[in-house]
C-alpha positions as a Markdown table, in Angstrom:
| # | Residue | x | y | z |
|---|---|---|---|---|
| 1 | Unk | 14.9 | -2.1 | 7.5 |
| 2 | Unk | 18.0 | -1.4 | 9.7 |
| 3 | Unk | 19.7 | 0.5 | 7.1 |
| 4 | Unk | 16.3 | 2.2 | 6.1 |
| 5 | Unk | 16.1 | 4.5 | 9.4 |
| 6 | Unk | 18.8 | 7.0 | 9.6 |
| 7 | Unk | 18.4 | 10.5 | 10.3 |
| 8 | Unk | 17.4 | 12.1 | 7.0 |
| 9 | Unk | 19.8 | 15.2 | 6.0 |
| 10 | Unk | 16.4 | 17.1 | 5.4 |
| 11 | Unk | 15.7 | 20.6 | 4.8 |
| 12 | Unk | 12.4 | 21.9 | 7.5 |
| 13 | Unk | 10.4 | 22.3 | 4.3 |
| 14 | Unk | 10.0 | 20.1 | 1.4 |
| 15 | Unk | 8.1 | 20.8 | -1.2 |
| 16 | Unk | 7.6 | 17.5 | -3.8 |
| 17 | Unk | 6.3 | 17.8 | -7.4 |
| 18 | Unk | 4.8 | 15.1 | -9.2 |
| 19 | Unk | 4.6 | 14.8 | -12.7 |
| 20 | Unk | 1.7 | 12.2 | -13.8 |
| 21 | Unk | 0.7 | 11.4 | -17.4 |
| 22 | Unk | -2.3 | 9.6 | -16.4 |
| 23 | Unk | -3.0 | 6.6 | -19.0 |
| 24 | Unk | -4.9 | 3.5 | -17.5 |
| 25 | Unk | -2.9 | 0.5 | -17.5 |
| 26 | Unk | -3.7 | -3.1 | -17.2 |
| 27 | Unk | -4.7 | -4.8 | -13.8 |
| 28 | Unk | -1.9 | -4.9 | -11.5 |
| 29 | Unk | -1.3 | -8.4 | -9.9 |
| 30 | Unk | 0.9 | -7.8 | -7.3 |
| 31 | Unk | 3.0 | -5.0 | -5.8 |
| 32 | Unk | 6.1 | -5.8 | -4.0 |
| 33 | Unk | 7.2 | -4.9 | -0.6 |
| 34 | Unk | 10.6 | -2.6 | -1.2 |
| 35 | Unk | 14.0 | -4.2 | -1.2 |
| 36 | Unk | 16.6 | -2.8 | 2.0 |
| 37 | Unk | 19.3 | -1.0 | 0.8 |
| 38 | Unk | 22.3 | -3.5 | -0.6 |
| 39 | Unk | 20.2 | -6.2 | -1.1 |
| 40 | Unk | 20.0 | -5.6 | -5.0 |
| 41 | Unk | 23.6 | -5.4 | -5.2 |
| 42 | Unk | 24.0 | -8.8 | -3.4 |
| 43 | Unk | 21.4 | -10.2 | -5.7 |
| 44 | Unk | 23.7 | -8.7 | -8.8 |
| 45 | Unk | 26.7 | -10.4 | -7.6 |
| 46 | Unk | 24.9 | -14.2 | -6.7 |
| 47 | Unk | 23.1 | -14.2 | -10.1 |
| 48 | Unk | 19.8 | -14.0 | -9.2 |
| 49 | Unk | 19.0 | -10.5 | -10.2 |
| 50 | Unk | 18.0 | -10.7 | -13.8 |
| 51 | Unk | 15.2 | -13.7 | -12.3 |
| 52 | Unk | 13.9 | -11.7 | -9.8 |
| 53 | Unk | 14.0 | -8.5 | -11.9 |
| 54 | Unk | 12.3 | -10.3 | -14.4 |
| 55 | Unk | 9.2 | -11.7 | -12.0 |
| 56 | Unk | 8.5 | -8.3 | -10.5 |
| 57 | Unk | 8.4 | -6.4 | -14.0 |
| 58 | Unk | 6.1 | -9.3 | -15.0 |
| 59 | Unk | 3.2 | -8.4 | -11.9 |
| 60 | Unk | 2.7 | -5.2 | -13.1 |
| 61 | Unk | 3.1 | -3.3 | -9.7 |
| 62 | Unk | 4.4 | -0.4 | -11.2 |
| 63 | Unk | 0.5 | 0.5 | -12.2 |
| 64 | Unk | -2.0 | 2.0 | -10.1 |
| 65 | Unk | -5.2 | 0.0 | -10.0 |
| 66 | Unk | -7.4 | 0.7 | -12.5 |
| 67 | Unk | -10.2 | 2.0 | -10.7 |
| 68 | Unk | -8.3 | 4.1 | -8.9 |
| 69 | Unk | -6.7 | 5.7 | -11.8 |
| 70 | Unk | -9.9 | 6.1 | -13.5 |
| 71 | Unk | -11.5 | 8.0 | -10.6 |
| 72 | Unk | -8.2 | 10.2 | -10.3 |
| 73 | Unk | -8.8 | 11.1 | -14.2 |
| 74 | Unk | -12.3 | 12.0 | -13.9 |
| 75 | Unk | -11.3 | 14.3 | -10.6 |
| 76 | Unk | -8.5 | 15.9 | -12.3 |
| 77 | Unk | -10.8 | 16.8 | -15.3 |
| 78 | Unk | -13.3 | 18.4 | -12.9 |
| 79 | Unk | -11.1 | 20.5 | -11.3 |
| 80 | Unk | -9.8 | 21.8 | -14.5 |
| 81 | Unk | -13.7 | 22.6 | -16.2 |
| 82 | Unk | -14.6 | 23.7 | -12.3 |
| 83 | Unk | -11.5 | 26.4 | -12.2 |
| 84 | Unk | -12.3 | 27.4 | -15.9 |
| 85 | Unk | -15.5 | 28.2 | -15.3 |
| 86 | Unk | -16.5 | 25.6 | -17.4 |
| 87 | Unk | -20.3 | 24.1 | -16.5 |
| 88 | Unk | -19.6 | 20.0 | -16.0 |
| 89 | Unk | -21.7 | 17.2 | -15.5 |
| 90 | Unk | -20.3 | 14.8 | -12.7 |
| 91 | Unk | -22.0 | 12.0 | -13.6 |
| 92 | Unk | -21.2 | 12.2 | -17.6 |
| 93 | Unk | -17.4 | 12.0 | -16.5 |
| 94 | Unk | -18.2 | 8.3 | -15.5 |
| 95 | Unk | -17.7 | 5.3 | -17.6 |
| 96 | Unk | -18.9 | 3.2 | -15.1 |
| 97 | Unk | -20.9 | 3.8 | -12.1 |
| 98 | Unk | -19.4 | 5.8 | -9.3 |
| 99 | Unk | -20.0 | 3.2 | -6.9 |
| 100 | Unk | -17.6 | 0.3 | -8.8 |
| 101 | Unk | -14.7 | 0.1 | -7.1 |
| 102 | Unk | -12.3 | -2.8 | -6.7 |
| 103 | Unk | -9.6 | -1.9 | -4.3 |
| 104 | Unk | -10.2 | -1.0 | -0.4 |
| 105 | Unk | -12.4 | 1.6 | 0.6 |
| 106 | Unk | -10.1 | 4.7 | 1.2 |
| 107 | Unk | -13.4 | 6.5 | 3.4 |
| 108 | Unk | -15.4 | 5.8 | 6.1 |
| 109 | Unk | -14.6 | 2.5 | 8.6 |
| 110 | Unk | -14.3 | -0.6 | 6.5 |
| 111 | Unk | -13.1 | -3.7 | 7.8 |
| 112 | Unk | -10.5 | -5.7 | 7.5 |
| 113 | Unk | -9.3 | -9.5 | 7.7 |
| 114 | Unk | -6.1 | -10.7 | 8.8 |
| 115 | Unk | -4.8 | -14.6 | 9.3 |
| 116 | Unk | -2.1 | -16.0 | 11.0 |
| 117 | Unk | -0.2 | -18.8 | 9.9 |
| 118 | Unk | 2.2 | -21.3 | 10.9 |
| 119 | Unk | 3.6 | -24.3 | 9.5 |
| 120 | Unk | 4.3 | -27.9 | 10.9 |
| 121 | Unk | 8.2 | -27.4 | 9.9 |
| 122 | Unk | 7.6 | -23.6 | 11.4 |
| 123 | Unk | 5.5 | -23.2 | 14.2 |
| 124 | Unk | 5.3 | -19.2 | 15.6 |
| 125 | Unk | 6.6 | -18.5 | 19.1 |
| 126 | Unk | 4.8 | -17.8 | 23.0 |
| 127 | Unk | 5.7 | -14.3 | 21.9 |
| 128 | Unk | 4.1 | -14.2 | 18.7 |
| 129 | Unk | 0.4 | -13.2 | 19.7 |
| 130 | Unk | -2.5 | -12.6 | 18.0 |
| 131 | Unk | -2.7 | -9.8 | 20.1 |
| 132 | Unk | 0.4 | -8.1 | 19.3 |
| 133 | Unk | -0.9 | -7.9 | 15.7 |
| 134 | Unk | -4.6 | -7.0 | 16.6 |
| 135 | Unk | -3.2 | -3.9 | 18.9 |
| 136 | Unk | -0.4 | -2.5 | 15.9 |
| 137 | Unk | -3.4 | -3.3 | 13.1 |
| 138 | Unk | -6.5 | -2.0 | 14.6 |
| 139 | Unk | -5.4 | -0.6 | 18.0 |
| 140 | Unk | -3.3 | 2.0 | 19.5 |
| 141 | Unk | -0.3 | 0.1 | 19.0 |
| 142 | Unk | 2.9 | 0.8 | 20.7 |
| 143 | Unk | 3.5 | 4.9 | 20.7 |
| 144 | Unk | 7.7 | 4.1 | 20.5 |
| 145 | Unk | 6.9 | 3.3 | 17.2 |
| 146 | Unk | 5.3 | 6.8 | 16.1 |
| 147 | Unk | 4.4 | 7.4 | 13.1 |
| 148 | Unk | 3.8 | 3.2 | 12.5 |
| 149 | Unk | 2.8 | 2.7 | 15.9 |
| 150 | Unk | -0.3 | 0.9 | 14.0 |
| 151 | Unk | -2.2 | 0.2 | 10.6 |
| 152 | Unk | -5.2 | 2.1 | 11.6 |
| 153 | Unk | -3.5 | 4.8 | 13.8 |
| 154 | Unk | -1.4 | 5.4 | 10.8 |
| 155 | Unk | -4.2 | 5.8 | 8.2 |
| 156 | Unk | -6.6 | 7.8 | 10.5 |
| 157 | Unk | -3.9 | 10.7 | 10.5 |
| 158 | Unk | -2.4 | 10.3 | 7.2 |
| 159 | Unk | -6.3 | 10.8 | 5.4 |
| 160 | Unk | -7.2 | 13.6 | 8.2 |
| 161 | Unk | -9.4 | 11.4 | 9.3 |
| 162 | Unk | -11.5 | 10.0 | 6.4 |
| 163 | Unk | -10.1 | 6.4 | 7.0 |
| 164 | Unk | -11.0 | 4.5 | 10.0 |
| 165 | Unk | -9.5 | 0.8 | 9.2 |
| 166 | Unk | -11.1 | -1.5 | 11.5 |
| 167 | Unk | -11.1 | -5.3 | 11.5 |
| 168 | Unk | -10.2 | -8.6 | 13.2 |
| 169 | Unk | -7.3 | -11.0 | 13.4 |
| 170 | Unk | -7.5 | -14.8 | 13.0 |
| 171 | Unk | -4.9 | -17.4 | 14.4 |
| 172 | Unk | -3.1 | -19.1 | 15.0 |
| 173 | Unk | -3.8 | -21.6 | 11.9 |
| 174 | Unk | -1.4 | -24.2 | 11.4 |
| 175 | Unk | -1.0 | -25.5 | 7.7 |
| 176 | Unk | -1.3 | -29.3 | 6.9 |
| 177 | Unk | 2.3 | -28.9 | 4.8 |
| 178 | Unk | 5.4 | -27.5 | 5.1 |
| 179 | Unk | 6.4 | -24.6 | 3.9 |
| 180 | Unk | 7.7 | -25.6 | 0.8 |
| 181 | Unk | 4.8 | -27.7 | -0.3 |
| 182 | Unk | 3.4 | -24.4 | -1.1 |
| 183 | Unk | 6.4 | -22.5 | -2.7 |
| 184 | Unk | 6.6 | -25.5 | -4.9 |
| 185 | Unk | 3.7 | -24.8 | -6.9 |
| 186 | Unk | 5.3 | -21.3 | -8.2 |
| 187 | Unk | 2.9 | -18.9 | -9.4 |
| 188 | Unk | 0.7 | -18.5 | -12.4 |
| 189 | Unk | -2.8 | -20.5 | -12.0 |
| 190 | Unk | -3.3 | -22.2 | -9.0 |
| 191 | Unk | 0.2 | -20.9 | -7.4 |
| 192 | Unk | 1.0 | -21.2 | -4.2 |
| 193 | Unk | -0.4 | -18.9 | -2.5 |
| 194 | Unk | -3.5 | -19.3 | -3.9 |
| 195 | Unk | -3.7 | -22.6 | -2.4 |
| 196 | Unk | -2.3 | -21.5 | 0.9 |
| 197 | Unk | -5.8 | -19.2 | 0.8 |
| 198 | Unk | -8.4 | -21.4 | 0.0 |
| 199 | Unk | -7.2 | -24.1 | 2.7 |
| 200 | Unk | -7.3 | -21.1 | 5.5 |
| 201 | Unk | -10.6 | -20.4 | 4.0 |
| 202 | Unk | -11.9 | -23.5 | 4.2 |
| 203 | Unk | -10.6 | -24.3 | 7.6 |
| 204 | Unk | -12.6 | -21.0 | 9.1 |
| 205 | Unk | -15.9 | -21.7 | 7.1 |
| 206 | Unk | -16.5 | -25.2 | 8.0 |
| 207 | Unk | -16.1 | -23.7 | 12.0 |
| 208 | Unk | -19.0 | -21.0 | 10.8 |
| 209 | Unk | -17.2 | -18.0 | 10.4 |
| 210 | Unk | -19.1 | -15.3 | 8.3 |
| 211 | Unk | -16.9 | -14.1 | 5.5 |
| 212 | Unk | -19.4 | -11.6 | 4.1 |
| 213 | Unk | -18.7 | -8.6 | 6.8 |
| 214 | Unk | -15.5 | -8.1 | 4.8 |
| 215 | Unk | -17.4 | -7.1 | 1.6 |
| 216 | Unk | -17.2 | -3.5 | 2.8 |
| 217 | Unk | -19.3 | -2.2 | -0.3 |
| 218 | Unk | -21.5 | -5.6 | -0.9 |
| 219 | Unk | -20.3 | -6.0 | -4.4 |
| 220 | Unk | -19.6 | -9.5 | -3.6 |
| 221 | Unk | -16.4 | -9.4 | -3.5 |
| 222 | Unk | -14.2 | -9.5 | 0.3 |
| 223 | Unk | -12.5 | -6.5 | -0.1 |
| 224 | Unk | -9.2 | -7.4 | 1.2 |
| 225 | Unk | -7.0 | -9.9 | 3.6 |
| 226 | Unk | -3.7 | -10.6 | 5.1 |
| 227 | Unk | -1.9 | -13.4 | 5.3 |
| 228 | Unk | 0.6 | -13.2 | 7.5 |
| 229 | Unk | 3.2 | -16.5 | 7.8 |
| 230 | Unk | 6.2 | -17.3 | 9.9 |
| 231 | Unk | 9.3 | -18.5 | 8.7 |
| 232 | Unk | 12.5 | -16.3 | 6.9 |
| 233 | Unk | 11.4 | -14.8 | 3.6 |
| 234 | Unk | 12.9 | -15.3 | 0.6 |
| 235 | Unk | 14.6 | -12.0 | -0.7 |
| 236 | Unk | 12.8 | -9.2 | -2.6 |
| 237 | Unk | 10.6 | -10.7 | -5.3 |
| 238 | Unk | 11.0 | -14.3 | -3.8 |
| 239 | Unk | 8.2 | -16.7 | -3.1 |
| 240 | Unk | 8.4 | -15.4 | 0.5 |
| 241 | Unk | 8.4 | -12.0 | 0.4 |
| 242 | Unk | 6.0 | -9.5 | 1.1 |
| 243 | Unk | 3.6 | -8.6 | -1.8 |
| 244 | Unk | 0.2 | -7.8 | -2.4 |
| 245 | Unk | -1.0 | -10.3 | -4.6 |
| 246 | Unk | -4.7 | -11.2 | -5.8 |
| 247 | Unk | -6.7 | -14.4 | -6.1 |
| 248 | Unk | -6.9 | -16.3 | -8.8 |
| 249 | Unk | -9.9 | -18.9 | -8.8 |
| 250 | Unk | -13.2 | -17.5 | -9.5 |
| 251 | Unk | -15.3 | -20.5 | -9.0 |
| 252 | Unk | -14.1 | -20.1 | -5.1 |
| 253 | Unk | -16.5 | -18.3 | -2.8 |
| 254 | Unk | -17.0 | -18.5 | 1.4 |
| 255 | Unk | -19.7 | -17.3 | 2.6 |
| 256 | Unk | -21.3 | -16.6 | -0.6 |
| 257 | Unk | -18.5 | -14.0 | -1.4 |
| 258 | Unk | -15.3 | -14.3 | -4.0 |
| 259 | Unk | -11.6 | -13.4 | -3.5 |
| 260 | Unk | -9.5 | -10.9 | -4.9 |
| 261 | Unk | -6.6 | -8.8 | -3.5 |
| 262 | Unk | -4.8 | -9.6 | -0.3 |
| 263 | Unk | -1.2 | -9.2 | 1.2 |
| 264 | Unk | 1.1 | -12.2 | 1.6 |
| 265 | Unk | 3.3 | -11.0 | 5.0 |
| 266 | Unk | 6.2 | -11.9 | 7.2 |
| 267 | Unk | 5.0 | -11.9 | 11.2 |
| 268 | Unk | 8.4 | -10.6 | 11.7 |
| 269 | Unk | 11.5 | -10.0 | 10.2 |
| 270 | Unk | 14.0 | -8.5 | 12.1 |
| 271 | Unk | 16.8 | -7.7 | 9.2 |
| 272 | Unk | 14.1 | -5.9 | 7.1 |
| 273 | Unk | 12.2 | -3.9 | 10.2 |
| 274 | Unk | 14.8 | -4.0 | 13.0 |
| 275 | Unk | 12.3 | -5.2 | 15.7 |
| 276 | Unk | 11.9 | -8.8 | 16.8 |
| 277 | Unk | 8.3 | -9.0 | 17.1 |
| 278 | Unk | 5.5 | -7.5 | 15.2 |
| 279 | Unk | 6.2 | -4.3 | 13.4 |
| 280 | Unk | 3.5 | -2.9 | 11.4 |
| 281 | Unk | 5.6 | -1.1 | 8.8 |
| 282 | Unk | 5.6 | -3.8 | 6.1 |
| 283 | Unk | 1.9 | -3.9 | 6.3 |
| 284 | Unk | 1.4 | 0.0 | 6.6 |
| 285 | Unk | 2.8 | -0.8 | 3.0 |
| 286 | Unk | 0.9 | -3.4 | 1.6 |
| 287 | Unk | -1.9 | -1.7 | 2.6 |
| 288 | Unk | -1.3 | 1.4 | 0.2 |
| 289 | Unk | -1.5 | -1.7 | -2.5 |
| 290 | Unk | -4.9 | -2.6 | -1.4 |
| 291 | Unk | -6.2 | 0.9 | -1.8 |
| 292 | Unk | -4.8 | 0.8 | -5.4 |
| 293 | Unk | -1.8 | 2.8 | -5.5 |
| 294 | Unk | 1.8 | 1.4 | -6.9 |
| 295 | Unk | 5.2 | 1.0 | -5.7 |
| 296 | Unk | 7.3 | 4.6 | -6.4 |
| 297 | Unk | 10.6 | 3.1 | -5.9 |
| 298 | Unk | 12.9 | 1.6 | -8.5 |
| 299 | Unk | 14.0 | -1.9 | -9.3 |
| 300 | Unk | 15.9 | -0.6 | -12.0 |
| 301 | Unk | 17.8 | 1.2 | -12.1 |
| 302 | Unk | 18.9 | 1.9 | -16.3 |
| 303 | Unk | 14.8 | 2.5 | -16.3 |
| 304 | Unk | 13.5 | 5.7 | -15.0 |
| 305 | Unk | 14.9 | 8.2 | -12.5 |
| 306 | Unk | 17.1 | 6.3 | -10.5 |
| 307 | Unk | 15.8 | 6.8 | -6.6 |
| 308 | Unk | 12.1 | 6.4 | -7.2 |
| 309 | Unk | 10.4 | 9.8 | -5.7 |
| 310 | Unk | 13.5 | 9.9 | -3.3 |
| 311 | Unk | 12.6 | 8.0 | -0.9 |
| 312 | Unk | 10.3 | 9.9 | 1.2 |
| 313 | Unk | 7.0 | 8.3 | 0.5 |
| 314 | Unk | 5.7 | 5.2 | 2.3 |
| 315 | Unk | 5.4 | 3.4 | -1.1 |
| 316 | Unk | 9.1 | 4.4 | -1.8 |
| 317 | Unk | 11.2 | 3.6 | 0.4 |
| 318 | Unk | 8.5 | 2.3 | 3.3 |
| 319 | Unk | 9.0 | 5.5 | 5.3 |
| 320 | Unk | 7.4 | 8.4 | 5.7 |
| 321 | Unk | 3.5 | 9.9 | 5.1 |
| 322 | Unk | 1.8 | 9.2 | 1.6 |
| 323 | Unk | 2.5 | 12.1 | -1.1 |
| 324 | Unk | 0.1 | 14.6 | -1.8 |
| 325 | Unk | -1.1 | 12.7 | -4.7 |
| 326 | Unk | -1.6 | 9.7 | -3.4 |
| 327 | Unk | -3.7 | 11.1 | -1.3 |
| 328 | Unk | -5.5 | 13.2 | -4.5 |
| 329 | Unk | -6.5 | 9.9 | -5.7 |
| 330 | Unk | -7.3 | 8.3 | -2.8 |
| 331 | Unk | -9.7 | 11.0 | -1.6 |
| 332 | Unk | -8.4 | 13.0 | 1.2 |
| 333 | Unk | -7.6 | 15.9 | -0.3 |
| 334 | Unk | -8.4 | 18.3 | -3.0 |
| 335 | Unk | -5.8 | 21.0 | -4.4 |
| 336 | Unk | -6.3 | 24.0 | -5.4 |
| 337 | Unk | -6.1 | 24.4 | -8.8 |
| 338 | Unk | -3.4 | 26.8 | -11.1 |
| 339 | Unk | -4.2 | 26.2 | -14.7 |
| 340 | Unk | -1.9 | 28.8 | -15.8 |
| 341 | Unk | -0.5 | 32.3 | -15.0 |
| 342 | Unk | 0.0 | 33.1 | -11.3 |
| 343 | Unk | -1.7 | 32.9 | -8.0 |
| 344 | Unk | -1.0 | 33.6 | -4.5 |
| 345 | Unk | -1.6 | 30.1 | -2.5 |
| 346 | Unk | -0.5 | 29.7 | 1.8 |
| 347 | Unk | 0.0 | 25.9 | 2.0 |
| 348 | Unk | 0.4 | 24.3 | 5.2 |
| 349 | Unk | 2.6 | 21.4 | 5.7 |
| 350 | Unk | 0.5 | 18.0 | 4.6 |
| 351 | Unk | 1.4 | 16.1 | 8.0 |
| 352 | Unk | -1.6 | 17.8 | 9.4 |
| 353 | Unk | -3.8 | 19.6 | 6.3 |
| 354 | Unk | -5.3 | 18.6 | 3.2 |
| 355 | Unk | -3.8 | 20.9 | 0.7 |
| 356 | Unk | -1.6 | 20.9 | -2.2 |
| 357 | Unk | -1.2 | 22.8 | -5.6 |
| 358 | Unk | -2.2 | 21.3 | -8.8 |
| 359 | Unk | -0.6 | 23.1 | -11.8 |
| 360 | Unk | -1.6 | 22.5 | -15.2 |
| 361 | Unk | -0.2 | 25.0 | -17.7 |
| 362 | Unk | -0.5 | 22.7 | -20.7 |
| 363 | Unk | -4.0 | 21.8 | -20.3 |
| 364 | Unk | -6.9 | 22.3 | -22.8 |
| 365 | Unk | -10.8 | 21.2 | -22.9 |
| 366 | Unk | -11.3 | 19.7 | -25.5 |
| 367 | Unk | -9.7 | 16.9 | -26.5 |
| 368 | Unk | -9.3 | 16.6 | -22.5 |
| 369 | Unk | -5.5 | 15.7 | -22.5 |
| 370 | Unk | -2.7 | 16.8 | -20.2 |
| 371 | Unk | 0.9 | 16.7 | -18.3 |
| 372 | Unk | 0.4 | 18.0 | -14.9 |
| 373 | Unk | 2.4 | 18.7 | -11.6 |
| 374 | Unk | 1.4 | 18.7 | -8.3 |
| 375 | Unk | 3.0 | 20.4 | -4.9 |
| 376 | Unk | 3.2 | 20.2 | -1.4 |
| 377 | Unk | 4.4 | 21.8 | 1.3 |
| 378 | Unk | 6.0 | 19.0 | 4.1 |
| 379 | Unk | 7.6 | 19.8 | 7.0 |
| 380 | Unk | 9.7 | 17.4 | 9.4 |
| 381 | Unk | 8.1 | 16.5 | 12.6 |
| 382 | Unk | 9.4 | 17.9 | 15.5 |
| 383 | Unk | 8.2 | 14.6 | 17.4 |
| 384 | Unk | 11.6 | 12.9 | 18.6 |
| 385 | Unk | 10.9 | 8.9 | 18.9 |
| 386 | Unk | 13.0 | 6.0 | 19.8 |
| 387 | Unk | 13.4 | 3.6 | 16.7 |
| 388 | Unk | 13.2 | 0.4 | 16.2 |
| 389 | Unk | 16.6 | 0.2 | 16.3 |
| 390 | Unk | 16.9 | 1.5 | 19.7 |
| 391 | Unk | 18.5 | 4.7 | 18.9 |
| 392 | Unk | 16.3 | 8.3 | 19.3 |
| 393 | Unk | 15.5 | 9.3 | 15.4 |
| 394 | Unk | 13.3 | 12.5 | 14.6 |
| 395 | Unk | 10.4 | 10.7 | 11.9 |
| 396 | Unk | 9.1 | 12.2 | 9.0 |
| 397 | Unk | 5.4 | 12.7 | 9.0 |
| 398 | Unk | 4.7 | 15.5 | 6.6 |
């Protein structure tokens, strides 16, 4: 992302509004790592545009996951009977049972499972460690890199806490085919990717390795992986991109477990990130995608607001903390509640509190139907960092 970081022109308090008409949507496929800036123009002028436009409208990522959204309708309905003074019974807002959940736990420590892979044509590097990517996933990372300085680090502070991402990384694995073998297939049933998995998979289960610790909530399902590959990606929405993607083939089990969602990652990429070796950034990302929320950038730019939510959102622009209602839906905060009139609320920047403002002056009972807003108050950290592109940068973190 060496355009990406520049010093933002940013007033010390921001306060962002969201406006959500929560519908459910289908089940997003995949959701696509963002594009750096000029690389949809280049794509415009080598043809390729309309192609790669057309395969990321066609995997849904625009949509937040369904369960997700669901929980995140059945909150927002509480909080509007709880501040009318309505009487409410939590367990007749559920369709299904509060426990159901198909993306990543967003609470407590789950684990998670990451490969590394290399290719005969593509082998990684001395300097491409496992544990590099086991210190800036799980670990303490590299502080220069603050506020990416790891996966974990990241999400700890960004849910106050709630999240504790733990986990182990695998590698290196080399495939038995080159890297096109594998981008030959394409996607739809039995892409790619999909194959890529199950011969990983199969390669760690006939050495014994237990799969089932990774089905964080013992539905039977390994709640999510990353697969991380060497090699040059692709361009945005290319084969070899960064995307979170899910798997495919339900007759396919290890360990007594089935597959679903799992991120498909560059090691490095130095154009897109601005640092040689391992950067977590990309994955910081793709993770957001695994706990169910959607891409809030554009990739066009005659649809919608052109600028997505203006770039200060890790699921924007891949910078920055995750909005205030992201982190609504994802569990780690709760807002207080203004369903109409006026009322005197101290808000303190999101960085480091759980609070926000949800305002709802349309909203009625009964039939339970709304268009909401929701604020925040973010402030820019005062925390002066180097960047990875070797120049001192003041981060966002609010």
């Amino acid at each position: 992302m060496k355009n990406r970081f520049k010093a933002a022109s940013l007033a010390v308090m921001v306060i962002t509004f969201l406006a959500f008409l929560l519908t459910a949507g289908s089940k997003p496929v995949h959701a696509l790592q963002p594009p750096s800036p000029g690389e949809i123009e280049k794509y415009k002028a080598d043809g390729t545009y309309a192609e790669r436009l057309d395969r990321a409208l066609k995997l849904g990522n625009h949509k937040m996951k369904t369960d997700v959204l669901e929980e995140a309708n059945r909150n927002i309905k509480r909080l509007y009977m709880k501040a009318q003074g309505q009487a409410y019974d939590q367990r007749a807002l559920y369709d299904t049972p509060p426990s159901w959940k198909s993306s990543f736990p967003s609470a407590g420590n789950p684990r998670l499972l990451v490969f590394l892979v290399d290719f005969p044509d593509c082998p990684h590097t001395k300097d491409q460690t496992v544990q590099e990517v086991e210190s800036k996933m799980f670990g303490i990372g590299d502080p220069s890199l603050y506020p990416y300085e790891s996966l974990s680090e990241y999400y700890y502070r960004s849910s106050y806490g709630k999240l504790n991402i733990t986990g182990e990384v695998l590698g290196w694995y080399t495939a038995k085919n080159k890297r096109s073998y594998y981008e030959e297939f394409g996607d739809g049933e039995g892409e790619g990717m999909d194959v890529l998995v199950k011969e990983i998979f199969r390669h760690y289960e006939a050495e014994g390795y237990d799969f089932s610790k990774y089905d964080n909530n013992n539905d039977g399902v390994i709640d999510g992986f990353y697969i991380k590959w060497t090699g040059k990606d692709s361009g945005w929405s290319g084969f070899w991109w960064a995307v979170q993607s899910n798997f495919e083939d339900n007759r396919f089990s290890v360990s007594g477990k089935k597959l679903d969602y799992f991120c498909f990652s560059w090691y490095s990429n130095e154009e897109q990130e601005g640092l040689a070796g391992y950067a977590p950034l990309t994955d910081i990302h793709e993770m957001g995608h695994l706990l169910g929320l959607p891409d809030y950038y554009d990739y066009d730019e005659d649809i919608g607001p052109n600028g997505g939510i203006g770039g200060l959102d890790i699921m924007d622009s891949c910078y920055g903390d995750h909005n205030c209602f992201s982190k609504f839906v994802l569990g780690w905060l709760e807002p207080d509640i203004i369903p109409s009139g006026a009322k005197n609320i101290n808000l303190q920047p999101t960085g480091t509190s759980p609070g926000a403002v949800l305002i709802m002056p349309d909203a009625k009972s009964s039939p339970f139907g709304y268009e909401f807003f929701m604020a925040q108050y973010r402030k820019r950290s005062t925390r002066a960092v180097t960047s990875w592109r070797r120049t001192s940068l003041t981060r966002l973190t609010g």
